[in-house]
N, C-alpha and C positions, 0 to 999 in steps of 0.2 A: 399524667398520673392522676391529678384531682378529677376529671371527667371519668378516666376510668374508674376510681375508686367507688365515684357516685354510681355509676349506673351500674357494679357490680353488688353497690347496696340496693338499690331501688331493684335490682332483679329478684332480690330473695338470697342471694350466693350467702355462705356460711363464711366469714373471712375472721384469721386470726391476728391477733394485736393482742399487742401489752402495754404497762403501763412504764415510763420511762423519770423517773424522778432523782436522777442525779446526774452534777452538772460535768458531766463527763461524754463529749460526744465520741470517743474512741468508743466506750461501751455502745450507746444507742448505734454509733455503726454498725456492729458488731451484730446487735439486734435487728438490725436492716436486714443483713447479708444472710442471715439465719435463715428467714423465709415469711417471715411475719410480713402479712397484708396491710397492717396499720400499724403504728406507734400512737401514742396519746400520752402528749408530754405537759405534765401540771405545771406549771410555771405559778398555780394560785398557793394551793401547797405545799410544796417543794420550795429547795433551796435554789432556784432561777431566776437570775437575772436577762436582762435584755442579751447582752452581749454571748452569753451562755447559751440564750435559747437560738441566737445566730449561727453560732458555732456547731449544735447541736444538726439542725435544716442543713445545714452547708453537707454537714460528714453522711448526714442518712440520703440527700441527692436525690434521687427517683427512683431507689431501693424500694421506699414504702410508701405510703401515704402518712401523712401525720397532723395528726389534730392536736392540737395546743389550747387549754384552757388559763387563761391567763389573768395576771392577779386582776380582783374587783376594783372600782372606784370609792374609795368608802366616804364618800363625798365632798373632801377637799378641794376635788378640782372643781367640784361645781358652781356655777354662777348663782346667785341670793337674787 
């Protein structure tokens, strides 16, 4: 599915997706099944957690592609 998605981008092809921001994968299934080419699931600002966004990839399988933007580092982890 990620191969294809890529090289259906890199050809030019016009492909549809939405955006998925709640933590409910029965829904983004549902938006798989529909016909959408991609999902783009915010996990930065949305209500998503890890386990969520798991849950979420499992239910949509190789229905779509899906790109997940996920929350930032806002520097706590980083080493001084």
């Amino acid at each position: 599915m990620a191969n294809d998605f890529r090289a259906r981008l890199k050809s030019g092809e016009t492909l549809l997706g939405t955006m998925v921001t709640l933590p409910s994968p029965p829904a983004a299934e549902v938006l798989a099944s529909v016909g959408f080419d991609w999902l783009f699931i915010d996990a930065e600002h949305g209500p998503l957690e890890t386990n969520e966004l798991l849950g979420i990839l499992t239910a949509v399988a190789r229905r779509a592609a899906c790109v997940v933007r996920v929350p930032g580092d806002s520097g706590a982890n980083r080493r001084k």
